[in-house]
C-alpha positions as a Markdown table, in Angstrom:
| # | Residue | x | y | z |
|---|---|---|---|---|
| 1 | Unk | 109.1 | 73.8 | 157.3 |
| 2 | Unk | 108.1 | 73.5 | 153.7 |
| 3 | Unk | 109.8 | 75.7 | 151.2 |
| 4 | Unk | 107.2 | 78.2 | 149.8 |
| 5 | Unk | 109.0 | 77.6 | 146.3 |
| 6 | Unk | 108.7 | 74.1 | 146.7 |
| 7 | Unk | 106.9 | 72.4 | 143.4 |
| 8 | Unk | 103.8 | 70.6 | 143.7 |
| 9 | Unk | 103.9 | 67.3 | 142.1 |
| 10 | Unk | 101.3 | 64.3 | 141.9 |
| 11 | Unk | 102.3 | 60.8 | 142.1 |
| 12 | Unk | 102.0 | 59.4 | 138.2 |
| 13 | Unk | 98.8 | 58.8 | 136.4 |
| 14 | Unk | 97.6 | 56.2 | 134.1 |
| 15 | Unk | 98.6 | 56.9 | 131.1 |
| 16 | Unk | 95.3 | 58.3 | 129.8 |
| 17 | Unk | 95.3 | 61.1 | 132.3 |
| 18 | Unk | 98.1 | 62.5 | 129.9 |
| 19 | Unk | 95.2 | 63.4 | 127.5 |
| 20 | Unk | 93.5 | 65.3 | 129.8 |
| 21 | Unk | 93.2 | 69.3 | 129.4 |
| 22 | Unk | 95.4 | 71.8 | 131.4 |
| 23 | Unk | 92.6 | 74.3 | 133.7 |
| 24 | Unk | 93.6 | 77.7 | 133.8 |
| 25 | Unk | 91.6 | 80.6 | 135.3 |
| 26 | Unk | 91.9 | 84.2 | 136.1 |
| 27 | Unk | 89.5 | 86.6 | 137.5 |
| 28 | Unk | 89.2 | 87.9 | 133.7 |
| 29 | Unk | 90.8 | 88.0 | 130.3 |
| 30 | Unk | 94.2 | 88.9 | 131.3 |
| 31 | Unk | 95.1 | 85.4 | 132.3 |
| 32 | Unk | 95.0 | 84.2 | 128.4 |
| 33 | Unk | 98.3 | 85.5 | 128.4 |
| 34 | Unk | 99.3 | 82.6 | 130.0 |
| 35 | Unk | 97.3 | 80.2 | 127.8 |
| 36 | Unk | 99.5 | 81.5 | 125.2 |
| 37 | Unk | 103.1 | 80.7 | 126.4 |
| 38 | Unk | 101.7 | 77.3 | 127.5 |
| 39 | Unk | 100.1 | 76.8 | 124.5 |
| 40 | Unk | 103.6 | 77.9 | 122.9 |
| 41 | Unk | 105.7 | 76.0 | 125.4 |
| 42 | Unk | 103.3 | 72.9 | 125.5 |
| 43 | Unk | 101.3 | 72.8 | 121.9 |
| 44 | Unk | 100.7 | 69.3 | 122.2 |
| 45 | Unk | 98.4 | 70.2 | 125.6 |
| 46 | Unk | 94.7 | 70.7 | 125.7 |
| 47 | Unk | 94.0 | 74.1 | 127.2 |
| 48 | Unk | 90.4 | 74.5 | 129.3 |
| 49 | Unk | 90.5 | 78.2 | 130.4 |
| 50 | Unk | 87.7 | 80.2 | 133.2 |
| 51 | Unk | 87.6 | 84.2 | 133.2 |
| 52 | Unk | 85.4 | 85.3 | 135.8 |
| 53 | Unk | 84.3 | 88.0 | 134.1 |
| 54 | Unk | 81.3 | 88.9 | 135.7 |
| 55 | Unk | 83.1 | 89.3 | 138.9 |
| 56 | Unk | 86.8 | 90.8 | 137.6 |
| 57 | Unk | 88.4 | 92.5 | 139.6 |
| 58 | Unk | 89.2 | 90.5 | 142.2 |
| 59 | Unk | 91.6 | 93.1 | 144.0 |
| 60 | Unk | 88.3 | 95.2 | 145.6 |
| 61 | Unk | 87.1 | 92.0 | 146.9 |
| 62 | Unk | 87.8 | 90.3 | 150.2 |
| 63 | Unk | 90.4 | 87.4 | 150.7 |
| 64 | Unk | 87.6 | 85.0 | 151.6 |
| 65 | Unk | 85.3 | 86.1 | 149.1 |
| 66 | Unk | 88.7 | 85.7 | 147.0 |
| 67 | Unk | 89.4 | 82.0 | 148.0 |
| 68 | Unk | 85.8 | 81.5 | 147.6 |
| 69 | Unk | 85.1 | 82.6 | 144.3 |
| 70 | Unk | 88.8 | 80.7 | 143.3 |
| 71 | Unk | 87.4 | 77.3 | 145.0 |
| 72 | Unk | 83.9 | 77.8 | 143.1 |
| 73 | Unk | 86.6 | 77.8 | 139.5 |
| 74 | Unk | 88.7 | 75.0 | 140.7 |
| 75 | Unk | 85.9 | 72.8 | 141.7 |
| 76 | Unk | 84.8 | 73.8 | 138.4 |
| 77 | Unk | 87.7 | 72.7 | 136.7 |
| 78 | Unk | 88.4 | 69.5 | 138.4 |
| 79 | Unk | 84.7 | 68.4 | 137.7 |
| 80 | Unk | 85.7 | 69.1 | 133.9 |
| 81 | Unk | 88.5 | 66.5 | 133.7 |
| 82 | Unk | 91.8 | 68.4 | 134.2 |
| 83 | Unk | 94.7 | 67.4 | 135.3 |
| 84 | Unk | 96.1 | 70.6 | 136.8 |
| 85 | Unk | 95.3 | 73.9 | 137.6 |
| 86 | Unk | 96.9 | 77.1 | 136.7 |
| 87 | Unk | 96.1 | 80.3 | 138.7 |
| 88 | Unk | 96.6 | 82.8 | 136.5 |
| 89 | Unk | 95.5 | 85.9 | 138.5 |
| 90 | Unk | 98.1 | 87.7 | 140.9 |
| 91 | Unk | 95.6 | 88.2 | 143.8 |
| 92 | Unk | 94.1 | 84.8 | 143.8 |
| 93 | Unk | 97.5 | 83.4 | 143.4 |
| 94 | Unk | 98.3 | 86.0 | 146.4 |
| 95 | Unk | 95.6 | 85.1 | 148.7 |
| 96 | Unk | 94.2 | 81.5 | 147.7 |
| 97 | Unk | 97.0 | 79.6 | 147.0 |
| 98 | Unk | 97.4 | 77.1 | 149.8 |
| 99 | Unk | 93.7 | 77.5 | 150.5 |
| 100 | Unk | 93.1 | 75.6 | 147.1 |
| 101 | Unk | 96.0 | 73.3 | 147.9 |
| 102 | Unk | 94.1 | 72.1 | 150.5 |
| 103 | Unk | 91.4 | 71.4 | 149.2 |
| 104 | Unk | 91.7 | 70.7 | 145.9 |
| 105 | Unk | 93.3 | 66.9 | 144.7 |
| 106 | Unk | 95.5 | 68.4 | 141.4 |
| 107 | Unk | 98.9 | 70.3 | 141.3 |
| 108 | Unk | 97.8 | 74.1 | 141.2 |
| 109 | Unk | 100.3 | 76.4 | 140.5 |
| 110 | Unk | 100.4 | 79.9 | 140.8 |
| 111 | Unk | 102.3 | 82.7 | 138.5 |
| 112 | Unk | 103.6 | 84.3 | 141.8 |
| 113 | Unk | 106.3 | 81.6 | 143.1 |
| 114 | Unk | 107.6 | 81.1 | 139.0 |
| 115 | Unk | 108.3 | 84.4 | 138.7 |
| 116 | Unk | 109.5 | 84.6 | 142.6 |
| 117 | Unk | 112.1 | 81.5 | 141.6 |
| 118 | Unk | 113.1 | 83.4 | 138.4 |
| 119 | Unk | 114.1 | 87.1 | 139.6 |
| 120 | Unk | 116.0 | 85.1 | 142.4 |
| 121 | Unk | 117.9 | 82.5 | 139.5 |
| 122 | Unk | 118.8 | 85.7 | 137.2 |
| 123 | Unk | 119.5 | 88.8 | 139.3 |
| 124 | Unk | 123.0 | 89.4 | 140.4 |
| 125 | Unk | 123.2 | 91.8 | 143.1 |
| 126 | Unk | 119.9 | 90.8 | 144.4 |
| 127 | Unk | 117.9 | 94.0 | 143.6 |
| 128 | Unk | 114.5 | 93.3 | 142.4 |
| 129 | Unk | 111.8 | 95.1 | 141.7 |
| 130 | Unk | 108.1 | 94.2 | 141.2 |
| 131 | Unk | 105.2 | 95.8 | 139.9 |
| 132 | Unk | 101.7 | 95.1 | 140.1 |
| 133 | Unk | 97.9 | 96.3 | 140.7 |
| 134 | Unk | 97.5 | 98.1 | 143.8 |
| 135 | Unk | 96.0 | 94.4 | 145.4 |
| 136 | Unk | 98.8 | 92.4 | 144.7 |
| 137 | Unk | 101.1 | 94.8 | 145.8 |
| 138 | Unk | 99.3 | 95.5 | 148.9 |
| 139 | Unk | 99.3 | 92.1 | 149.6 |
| 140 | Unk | 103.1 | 91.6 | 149.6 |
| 141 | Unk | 103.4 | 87.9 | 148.5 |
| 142 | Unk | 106.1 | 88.8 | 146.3 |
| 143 | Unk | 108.0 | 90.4 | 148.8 |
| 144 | Unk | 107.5 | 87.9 | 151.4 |
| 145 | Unk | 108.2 | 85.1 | 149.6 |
| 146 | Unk | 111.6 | 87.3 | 148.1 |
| 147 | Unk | 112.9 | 87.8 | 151.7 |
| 148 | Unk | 112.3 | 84.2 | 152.9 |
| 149 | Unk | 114.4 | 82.5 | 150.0 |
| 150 | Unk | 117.2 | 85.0 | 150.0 |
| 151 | Unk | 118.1 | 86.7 | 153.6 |
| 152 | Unk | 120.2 | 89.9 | 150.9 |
| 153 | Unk | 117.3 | 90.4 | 148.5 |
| 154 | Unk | 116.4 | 94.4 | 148.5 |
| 155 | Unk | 113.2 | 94.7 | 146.6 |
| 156 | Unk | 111.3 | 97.5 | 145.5 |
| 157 | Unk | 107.6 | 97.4 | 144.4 |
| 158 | Unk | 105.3 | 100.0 | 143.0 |
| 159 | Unk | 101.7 | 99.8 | 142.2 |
| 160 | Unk | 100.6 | 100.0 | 138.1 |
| 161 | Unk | 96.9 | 100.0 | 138.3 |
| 162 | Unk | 96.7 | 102.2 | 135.3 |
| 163 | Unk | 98.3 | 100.2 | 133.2 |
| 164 | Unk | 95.3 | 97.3 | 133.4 |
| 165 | Unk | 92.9 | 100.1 | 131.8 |
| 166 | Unk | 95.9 | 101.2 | 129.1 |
| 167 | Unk | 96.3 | 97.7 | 128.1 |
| 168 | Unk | 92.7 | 96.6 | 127.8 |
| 169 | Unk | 91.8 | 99.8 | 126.1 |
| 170 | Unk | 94.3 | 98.7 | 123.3 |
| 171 | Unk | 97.0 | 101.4 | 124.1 |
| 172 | Unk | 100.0 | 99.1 | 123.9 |
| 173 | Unk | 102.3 | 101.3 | 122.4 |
| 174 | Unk | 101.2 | 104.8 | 122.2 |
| 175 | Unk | 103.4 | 108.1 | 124.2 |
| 176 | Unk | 100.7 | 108.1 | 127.1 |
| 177 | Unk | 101.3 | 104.7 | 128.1 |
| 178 | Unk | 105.0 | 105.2 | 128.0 |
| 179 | Unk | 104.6 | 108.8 | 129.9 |
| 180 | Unk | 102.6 | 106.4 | 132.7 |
| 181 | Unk | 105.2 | 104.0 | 132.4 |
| 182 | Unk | 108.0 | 106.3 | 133.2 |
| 183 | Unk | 106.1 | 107.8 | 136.2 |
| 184 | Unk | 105.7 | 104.6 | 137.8 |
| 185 | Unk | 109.2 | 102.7 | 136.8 |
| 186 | Unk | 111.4 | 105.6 | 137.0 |
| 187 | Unk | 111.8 | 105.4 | 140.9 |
| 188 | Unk | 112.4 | 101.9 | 140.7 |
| 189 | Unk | 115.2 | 102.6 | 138.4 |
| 190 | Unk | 116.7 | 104.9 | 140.3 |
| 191 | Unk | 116.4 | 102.7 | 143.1 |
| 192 | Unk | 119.2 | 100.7 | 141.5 |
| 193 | Unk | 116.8 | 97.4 | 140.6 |
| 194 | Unk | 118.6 | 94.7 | 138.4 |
| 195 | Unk | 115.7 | 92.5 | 137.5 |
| 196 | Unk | 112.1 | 93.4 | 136.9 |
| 197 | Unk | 108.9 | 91.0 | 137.9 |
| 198 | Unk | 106.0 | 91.5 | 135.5 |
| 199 | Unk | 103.5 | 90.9 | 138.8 |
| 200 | Unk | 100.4 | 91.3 | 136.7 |
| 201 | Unk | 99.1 | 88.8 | 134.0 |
| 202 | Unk | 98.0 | 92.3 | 131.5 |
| 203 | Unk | 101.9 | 93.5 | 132.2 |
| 204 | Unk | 103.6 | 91.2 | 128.5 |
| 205 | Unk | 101.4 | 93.3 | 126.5 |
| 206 | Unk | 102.9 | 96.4 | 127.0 |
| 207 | Unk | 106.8 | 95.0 | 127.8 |
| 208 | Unk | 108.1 | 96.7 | 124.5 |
| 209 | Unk | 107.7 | 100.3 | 126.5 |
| 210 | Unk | 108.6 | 99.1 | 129.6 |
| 211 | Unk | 112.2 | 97.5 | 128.1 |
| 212 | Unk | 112.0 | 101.2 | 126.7 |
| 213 | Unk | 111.5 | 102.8 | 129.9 |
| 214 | Unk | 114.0 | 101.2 | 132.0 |
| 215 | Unk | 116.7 | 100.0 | 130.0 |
| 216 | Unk | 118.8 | 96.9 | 128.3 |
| 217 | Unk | 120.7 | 96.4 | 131.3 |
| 218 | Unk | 117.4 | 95.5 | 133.6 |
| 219 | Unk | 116.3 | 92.0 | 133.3 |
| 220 | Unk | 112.5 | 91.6 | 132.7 |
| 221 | Unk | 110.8 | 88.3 | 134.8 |
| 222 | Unk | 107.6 | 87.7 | 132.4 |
| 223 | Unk | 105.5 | 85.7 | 135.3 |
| 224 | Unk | 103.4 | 84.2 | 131.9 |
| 225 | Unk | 106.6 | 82.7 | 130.5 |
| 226 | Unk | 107.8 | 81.2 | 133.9 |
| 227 | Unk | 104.5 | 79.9 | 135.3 |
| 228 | Unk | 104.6 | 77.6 | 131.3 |
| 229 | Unk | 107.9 | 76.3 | 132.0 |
| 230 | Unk | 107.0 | 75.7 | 135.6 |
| 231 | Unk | 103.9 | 73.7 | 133.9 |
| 232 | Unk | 106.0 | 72.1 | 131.8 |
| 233 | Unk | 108.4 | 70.5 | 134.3 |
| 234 | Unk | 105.6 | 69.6 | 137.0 |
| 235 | Unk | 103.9 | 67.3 | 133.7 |
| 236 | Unk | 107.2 | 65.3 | 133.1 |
| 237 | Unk | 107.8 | 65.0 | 136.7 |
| 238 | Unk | 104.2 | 63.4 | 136.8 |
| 239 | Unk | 104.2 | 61.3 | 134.0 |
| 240 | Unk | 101.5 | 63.5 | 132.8 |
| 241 | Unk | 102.8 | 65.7 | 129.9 |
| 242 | Unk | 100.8 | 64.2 | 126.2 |
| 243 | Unk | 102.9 | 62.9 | 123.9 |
| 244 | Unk | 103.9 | 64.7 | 121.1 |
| 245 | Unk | 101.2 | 63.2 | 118.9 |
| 246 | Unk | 98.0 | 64.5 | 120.7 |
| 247 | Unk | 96.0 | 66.9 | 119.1 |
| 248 | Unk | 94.7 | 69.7 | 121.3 |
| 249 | Unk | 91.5 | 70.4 | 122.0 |
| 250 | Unk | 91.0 | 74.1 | 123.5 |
| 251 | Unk | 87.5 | 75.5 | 125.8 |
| 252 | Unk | 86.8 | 78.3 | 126.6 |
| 253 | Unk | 84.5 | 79.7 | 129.8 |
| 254 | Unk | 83.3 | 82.9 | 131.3 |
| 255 | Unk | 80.7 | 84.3 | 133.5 |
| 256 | Unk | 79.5 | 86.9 | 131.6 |
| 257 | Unk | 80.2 | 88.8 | 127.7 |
| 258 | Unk | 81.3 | 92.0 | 128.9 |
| 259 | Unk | 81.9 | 95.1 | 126.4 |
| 260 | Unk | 84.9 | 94.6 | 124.0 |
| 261 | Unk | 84.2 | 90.7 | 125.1 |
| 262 | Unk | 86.2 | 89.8 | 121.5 |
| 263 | Unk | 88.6 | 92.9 | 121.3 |
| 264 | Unk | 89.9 | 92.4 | 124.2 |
| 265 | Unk | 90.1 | 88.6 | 124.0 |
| 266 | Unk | 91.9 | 88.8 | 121.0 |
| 267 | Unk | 93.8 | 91.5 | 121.9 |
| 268 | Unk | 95.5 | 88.8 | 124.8 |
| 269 | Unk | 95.7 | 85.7 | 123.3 |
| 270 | Unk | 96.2 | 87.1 | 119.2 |
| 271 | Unk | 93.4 | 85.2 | 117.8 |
| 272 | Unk | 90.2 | 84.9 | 118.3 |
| 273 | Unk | 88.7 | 82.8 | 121.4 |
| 274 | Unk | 87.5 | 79.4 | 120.1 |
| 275 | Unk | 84.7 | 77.5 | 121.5 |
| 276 | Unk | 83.7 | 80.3 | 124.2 |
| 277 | Unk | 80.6 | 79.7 | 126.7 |
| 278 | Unk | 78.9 | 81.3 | 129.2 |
| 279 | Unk | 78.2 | 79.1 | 132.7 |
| 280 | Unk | 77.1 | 80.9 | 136.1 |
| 281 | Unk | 78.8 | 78.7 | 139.2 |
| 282 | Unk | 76.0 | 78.8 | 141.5 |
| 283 | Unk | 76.8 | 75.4 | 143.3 |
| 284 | Unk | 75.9 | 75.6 | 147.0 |
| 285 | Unk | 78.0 | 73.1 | 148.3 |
| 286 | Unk | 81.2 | 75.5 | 146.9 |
């Protein structure tokens, strides 16, 4: 049986794959904040990021309108040049996964199994909780892949979806989003967690009131941080990571400007979005 943790790795490329970009997409704009630890983990890497944003969210949808819409991006991706794919939404990474794996020739990672082989590597008495949109939640990858690496693992989840519209109205630090904050997180404290899974790429933004909320003595699982470093080992590993002297090039795509297209952007990745264009994937053999 293979281990669900197990890291995907390529056998090595020429060297001039090592120039090629990094593809990362997410259902919309939240999935920048993983552009930014790779681009802070990795800032010799060439980053070439998809939102879906004229389809976001993904957590209404089906799972095979899910892994279609995922298979439409990677296809995209891969056509571009990369050399992996990143799968920075939670329910894609839920749901479509080893459907991509399948089917698509690249590493692809997920942010689900880093932060999985994190909470496992840093809590102590194996009491984990996870929080997430009501999708991810529902669809219990976390949990399942908790219980099947360790047989004592207690884990408590609890659906956030309110924090999603907190965050990308700008409220990152204000006393409502730390009165929703303690409304969701207070049971899982006092459920006796010991480690915390951010299971929701919009969840860094506001980790100042959640540290607030639940206390020094919690550890905090940032999936974003985990999913870089998981990059970041899967490129040596491949004899793909650029050398130190390559200068990145960064693209940007989405399917549609939606209101606050720039606020929001900016309010993810700190800066403004370079290089952004529009593309529809219509392709009907996807």
């Amino acid at each position: 049986m293979i281990d669900p943790l197990s890291e995907v790795i390529e056998p090595q490329r020429p060297q001039s794959r090592r120039r090629l970009p990094i593809g990362v997409f997410d259902s919309g704009l939240g999935g920048l904040t993983v552009v930014k630890q790779l681009c802070k983990q990795l800032p010799s890497e060439s980053i070439l990021y998809f939102g879906d944003t004229a389809r976001v969210p993904y957590g209404t949808k089906s799972v095979e309108t899910v892994q279609r819409f995922a298979l439409q991006i990677a296809r995209f991706l891969e056509r571009q040049g990369v050399k992996l794919i990143v799968v920075a939404c939670n329910t894609a990474s839920s749901v479509a996964i080893e459907y991509l794996r399948q089917r698509i020739q690249l590493p692809v990672v997920g942010v689900i199994e880093p932060g999985v082989r994190a909470a496992l590597r840093v809590s102590e008495k194996g009491r984990i909780g996870v929080i997430g949109t009501t999708a991810t939640i529902s669809a219990g990858r976390y949990d399942d892949l908790l219980k099947s690496s360790r047989a004592d693992v207690v884990v408590e989840s609890a659906a956030c979806p309110l924090f999603v519209s907190l965050v990308e109205e700008g409220w990152i630090d204000t006393p409502v989003t730390e009165m929703v904050a303690r409304e969701y997180l207070q049971p899982l404290v006092a459920a006796g967690i010991d480690t915390l899974i951010l299971g929701c790429t919009h969840y860094p933004l506001i980790k100042k009131v959640i540290r607030r909320v639940i206390g020094e003595d919690i550890r905090i699982v940032d999936t974003a941080i985990e999913t870089a470093l998981l990059v970041d080992r899967i490129l040596v590993s491949s004899d793909l990571k650029c050398r130190h002297d390559c200068s990145p090039e960064h693209s940007f795509y989405v399917s549609d400007f939606p209101q606050k297209f720039e606020q929001t952007a900016r309010l993810f990745l700190g800066d403004d979005l370079p290089n952004v264009k529009r593309i529809e994937l219509n392709h009907p053999e996807e």
